[in-house]
C-alpha positions in Angstrom: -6.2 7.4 -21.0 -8.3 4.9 -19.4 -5.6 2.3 -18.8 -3.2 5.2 -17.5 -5.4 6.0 -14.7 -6.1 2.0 -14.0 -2.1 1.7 -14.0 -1.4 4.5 -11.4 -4.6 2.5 -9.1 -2.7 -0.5 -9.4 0.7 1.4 -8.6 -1.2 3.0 -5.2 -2.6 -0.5 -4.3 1.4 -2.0 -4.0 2.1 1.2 -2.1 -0.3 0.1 0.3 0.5 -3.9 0.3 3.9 -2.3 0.8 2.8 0.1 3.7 1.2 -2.7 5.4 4.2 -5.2 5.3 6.6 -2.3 6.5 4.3 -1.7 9.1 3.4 -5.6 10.2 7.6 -5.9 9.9 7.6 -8.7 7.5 10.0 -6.6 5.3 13.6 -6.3 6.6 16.8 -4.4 5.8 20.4 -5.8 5.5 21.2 -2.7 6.7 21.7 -3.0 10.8 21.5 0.9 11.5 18.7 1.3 9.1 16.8 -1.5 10.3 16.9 -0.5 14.2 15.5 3.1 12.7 12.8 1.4 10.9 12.0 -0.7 14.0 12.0 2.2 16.0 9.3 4.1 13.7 7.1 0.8 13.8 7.2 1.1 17.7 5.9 4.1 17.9 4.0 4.3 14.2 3.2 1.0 13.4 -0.4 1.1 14.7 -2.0 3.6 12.5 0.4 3.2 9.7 -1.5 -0.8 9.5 -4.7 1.2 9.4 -4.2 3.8 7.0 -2.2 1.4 4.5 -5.5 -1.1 4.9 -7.7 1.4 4.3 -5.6 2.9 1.4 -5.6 -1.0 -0.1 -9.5 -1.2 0.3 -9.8 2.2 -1.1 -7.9 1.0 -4.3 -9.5 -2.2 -4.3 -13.1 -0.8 -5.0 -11.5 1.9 -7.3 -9.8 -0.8 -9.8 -13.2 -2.6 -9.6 -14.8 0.3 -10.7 -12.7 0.8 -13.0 -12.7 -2.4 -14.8 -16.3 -2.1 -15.0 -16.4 0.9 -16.6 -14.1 -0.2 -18.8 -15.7 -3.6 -20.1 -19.2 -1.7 -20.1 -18.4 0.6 -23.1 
């Protein structure tokens, strides 16, 4: 049960490595109509979306430390 919860920290931590490239527009779409509504979000969102997802990454970050140290400490 340990590893499941240490799984689902590491599946919130790429949520927010994925937030944060959305938001800093390194990740692009094929898709011309969906791309100029994504850019159109990040005009308008794009500031506290980089926020919350880097605060959501450090959040996860200390979790899967703490984690792992309870972990290797029984």
């Amino acid at each position: 049960m340990e590893y499941l919860g240490l799984i689902f920290e590491f599946l919130f931590l790429g949520a927010g490595v994925y937030l944060y490239l959305f938001a800093s527009g390194k990740l692009k779409s094929r898709n011309i109509a969906v791309s100029e509504k994504s850019e159109a979000f990040r005009a308008s969102n794009g500031g506290w979306l980089r926020i919350l997802s880097l605060a959501l990454m450090a959040i996860m970050i200390i979790n899967i430390i703490l984690h792992i140290q309870q972990i290797w400490n029984v």
